[in-house]
FIMI-857809 format. One record per residue (C-alpha): chain; x, y, z; residue number from 1. Coordinates in pm, whole numbers. Example, Ala and Ser with C-alpha at 12.3 -4.5 7.8 and 13.67 -1.06 7.14 Angstrom:
% FIMI-857809
<lomi><chain>A</chain><X>1230</X><Y>-450</Y><Z>780</Z><resi>1</resi></lomi>
<lomi><chain>A</chain><X>1367</X><Y>-106</Y><Z>714</Z><resi>2</resi></lomi>
//
This chain:
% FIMI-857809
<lomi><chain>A</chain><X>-735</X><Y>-914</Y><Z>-1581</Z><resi>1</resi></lomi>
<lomi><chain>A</chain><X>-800</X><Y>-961</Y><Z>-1223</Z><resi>2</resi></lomi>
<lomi><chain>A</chain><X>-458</X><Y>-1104</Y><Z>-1142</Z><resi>3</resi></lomi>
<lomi><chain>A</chain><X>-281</X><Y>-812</Y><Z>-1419</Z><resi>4</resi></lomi>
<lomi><chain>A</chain><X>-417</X><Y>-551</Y><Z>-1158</Z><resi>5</resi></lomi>
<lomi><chain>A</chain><X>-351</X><Y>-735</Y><Z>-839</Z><resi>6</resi></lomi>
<lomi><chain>A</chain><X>49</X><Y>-762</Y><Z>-967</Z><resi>7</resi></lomi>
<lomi><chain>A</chain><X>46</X><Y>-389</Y><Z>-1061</Z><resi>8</resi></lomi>
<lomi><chain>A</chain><X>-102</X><Y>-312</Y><Z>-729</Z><resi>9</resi></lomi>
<lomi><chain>A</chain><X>81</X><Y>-532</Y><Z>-496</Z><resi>10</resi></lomi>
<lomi><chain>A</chain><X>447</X><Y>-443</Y><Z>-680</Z><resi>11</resi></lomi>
<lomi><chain>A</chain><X>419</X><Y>-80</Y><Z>-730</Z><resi>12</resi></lomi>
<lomi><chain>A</chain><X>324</X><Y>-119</Y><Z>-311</Z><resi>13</resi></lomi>
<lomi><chain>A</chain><X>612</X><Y>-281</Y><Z>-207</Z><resi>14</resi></lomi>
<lomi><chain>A</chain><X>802</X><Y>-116</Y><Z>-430</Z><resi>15</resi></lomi>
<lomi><chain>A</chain><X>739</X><Y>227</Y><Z>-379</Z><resi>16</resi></lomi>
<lomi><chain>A</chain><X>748</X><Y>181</Y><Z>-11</Z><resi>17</resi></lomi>
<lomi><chain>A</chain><X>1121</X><Y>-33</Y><Z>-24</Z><resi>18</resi></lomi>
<lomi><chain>A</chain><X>1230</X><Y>308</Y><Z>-225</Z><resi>19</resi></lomi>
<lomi><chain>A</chain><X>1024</X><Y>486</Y><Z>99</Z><resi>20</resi></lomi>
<lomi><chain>A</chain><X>1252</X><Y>314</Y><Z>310</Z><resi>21</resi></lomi>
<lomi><chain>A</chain><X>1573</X><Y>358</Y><Z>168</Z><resi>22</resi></lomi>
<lomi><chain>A</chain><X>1522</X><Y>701</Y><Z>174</Z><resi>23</resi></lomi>
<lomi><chain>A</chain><X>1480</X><Y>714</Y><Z>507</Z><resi>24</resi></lomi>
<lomi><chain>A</chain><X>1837</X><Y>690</Y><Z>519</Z><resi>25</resi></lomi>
<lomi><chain>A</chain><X>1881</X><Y>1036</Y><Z>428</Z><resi>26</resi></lomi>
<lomi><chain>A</chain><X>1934</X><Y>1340</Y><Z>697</Z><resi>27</resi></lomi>
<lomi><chain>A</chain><X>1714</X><Y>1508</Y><Z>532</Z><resi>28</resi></lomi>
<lomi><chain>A</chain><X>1405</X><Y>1224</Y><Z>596</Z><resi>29</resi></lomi>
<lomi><chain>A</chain><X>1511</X><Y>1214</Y><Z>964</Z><resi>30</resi></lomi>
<lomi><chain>A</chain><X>1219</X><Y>1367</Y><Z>1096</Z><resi>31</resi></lomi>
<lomi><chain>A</chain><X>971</X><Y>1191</Y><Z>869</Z><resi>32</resi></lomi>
<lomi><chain>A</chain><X>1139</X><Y>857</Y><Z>1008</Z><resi>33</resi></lomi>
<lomi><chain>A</chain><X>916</X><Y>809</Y><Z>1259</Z><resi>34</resi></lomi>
<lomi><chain>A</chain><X>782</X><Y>441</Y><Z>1396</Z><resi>35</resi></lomi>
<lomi><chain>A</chain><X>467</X><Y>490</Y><Z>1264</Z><resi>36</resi></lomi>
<lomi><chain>A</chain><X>610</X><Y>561</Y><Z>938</Z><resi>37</resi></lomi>
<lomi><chain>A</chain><X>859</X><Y>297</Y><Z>923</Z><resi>38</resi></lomi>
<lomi><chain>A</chain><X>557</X><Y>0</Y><Z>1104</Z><resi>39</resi></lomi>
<lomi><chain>A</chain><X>371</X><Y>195</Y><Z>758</Z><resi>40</resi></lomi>
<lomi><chain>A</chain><X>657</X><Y>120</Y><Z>526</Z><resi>41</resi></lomi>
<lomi><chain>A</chain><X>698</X><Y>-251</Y><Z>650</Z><resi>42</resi></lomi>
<lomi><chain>A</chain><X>331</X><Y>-350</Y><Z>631</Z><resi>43</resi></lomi>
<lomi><chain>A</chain><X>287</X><Y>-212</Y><Z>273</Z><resi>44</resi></lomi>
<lomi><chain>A</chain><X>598</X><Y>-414</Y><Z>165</Z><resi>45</resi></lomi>
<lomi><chain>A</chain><X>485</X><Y>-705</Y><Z>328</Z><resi>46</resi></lomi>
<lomi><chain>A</chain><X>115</X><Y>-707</Y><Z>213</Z><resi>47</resi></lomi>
<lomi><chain>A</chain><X>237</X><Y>-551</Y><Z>-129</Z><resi>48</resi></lomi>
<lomi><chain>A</chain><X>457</X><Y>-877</Y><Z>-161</Z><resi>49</resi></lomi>
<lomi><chain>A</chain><X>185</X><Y>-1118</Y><Z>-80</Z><resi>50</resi></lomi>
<lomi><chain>A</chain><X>-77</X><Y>-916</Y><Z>-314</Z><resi>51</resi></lomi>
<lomi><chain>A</chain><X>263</X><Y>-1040</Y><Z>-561</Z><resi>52</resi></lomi>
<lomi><chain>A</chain><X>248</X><Y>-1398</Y><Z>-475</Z><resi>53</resi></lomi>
<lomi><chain>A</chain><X>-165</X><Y>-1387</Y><Z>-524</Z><resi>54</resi></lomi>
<lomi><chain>A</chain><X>-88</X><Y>-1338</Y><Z>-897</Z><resi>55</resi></lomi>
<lomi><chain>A</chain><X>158</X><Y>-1549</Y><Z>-977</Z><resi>56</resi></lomi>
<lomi><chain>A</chain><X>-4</X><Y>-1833</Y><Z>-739</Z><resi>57</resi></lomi>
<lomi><chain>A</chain><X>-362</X><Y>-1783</Y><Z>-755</Z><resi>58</resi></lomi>
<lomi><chain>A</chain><X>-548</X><Y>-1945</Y><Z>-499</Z><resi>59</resi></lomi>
<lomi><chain>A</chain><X>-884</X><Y>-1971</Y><Z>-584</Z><resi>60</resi></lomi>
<lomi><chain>A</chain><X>-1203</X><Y>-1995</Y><Z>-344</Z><resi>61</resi></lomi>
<lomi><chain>A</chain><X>-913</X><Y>-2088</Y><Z>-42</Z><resi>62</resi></lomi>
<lomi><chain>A</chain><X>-720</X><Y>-1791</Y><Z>-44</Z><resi>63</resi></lomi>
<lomi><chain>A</chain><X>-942</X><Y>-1538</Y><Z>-145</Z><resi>64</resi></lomi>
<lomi><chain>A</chain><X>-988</X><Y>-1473</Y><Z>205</Z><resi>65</resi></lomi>
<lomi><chain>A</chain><X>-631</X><Y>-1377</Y><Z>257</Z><resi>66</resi></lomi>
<lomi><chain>A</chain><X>-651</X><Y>-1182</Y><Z>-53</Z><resi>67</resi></lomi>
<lomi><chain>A</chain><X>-944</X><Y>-960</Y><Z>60</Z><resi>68</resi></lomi>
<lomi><chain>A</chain><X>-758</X><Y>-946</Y><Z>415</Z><resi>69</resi></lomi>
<lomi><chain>A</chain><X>-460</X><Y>-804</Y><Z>284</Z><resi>70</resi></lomi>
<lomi><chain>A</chain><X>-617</X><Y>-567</Y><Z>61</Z><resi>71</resi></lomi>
<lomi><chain>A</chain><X>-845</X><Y>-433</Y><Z>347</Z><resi>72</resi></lomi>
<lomi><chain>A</chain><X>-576</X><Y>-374</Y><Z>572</Z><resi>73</resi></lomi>
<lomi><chain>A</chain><X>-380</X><Y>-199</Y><Z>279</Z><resi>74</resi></lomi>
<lomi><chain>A</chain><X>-679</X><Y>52</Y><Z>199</Z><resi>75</resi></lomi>
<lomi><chain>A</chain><X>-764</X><Y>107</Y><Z>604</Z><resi>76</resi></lomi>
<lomi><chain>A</chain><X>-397</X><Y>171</Y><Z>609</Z><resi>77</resi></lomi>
<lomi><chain>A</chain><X>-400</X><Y>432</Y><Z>286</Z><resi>78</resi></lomi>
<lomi><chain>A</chain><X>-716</X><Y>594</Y><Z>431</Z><resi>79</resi></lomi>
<lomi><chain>A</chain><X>-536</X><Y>693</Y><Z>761</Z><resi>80</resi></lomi>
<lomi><chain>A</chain><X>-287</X><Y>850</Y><Z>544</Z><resi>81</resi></lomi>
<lomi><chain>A</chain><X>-505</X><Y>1039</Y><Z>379</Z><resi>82</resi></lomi>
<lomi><chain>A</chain><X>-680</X><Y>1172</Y><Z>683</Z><resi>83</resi></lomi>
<lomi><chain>A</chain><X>-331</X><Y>1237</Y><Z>839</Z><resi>84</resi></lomi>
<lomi><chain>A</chain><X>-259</X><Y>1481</Y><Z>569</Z><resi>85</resi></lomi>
<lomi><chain>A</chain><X>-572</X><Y>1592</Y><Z>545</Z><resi>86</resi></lomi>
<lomi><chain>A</chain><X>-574</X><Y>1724</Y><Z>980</Z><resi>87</resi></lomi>
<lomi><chain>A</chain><X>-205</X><Y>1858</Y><Z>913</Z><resi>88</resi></lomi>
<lomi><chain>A</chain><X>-31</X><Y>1642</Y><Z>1114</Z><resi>89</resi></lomi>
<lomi><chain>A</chain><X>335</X><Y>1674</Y><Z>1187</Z><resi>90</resi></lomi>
<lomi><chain>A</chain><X>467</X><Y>1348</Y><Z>1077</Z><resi>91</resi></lomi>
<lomi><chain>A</chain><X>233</X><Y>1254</Y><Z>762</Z><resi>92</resi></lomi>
<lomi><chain>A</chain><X>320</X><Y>956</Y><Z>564</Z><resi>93</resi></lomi>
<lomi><chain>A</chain><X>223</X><Y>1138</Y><Z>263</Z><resi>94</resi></lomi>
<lomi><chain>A</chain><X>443</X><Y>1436</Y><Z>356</Z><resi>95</resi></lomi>
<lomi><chain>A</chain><X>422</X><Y>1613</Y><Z>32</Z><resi>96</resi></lomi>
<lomi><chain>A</chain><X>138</X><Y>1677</Y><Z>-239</Z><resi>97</resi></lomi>
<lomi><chain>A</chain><X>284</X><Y>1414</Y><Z>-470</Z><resi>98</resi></lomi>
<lomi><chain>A</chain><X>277</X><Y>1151</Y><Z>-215</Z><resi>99</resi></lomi>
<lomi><chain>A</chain><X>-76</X><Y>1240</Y><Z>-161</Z><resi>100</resi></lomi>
<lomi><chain>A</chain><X>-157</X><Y>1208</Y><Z>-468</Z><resi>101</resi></lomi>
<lomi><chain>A</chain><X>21</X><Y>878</Y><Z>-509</Z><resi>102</resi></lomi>
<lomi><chain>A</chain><X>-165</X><Y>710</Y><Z>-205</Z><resi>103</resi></lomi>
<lomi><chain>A</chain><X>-454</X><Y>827</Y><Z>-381</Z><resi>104</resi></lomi>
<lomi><chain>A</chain><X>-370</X><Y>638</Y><Z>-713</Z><resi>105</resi></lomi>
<lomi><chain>A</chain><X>-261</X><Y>337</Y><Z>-455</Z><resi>106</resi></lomi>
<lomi><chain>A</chain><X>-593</X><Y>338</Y><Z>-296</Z><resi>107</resi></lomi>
<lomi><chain>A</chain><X>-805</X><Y>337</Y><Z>-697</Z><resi>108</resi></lomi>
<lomi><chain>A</chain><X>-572</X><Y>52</Y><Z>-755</Z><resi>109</resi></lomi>
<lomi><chain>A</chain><X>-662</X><Y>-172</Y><Z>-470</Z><resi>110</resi></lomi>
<lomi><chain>A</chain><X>-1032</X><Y>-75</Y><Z>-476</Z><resi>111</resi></lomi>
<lomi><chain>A</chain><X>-987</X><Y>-243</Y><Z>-837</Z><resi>112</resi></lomi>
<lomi><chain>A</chain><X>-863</X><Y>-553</Y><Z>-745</Z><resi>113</resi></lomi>
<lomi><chain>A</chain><X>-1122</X><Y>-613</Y><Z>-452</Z><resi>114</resi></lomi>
<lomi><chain>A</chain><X>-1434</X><Y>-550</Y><Z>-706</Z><resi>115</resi></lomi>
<lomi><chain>A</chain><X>-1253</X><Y>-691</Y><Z>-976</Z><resi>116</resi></lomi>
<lomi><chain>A</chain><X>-1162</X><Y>-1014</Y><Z>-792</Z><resi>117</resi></lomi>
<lomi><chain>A</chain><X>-1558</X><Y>-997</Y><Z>-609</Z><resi>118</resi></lomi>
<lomi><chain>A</chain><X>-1662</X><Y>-1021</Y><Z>-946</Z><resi>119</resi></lomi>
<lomi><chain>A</chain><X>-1502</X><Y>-1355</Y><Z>-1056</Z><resi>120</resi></lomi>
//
């Protein structure tokens, strides 16, 4: 189960965030393409990825550390978020209600996998 939850959080991370980044592309995302928001993008694909590699490669008691790492950088990271859109800023990551929403779903998932994977 543990390593079911850690693939559904770590893809639908990077995922989400390579479709983040392609949009920035657009005129229309211009002003939401900030560095913040692209340094955002970059570590949630990155982490995401190796959250990826953690269930298809489990390493046991000497990676767990890595695991844990990675997932406590992703839910510090999803917490700013939150508390961007929560003071109004200009330029939040989660510009819109849905994306709010979303990080919130994001941030459930990854609490899973760290009590899940505490657990085994």
């Amino acid at each position: 189960m543990d390593k079911i939850l850690t693939l559904c959080a770590g893809g639908l991370i990077a995922g989400e965030s390579a479709l983040v980044l392609l949009h920035m592309n657009y005129p229309s995302a211009r002003s939401w393409s900030t560095l913040k928001n692209i340094l955002l993008a970059f570590a949630d694909i990155a982490l995401g990825s190796l959250l990826v590699f953690f269930a298809f490669f489990w390493m046991d008691e000497a990676g767990s550390w890595l695991l844990y790492s990675a997932a406590a950088v992703l839910i510090a990271t999803h917490v700013y978020r939150e508390a961007e859109y929560l003071a109004g800023r200009t330029d939040p990551f989660a510009a819109t209600r849905g994306l709010f929403i979303f990080n919130n779903v994001r941030i459930a998932l990854l609490l899973a996998v760290s009590a899940h994977s505490l657990q085994t």
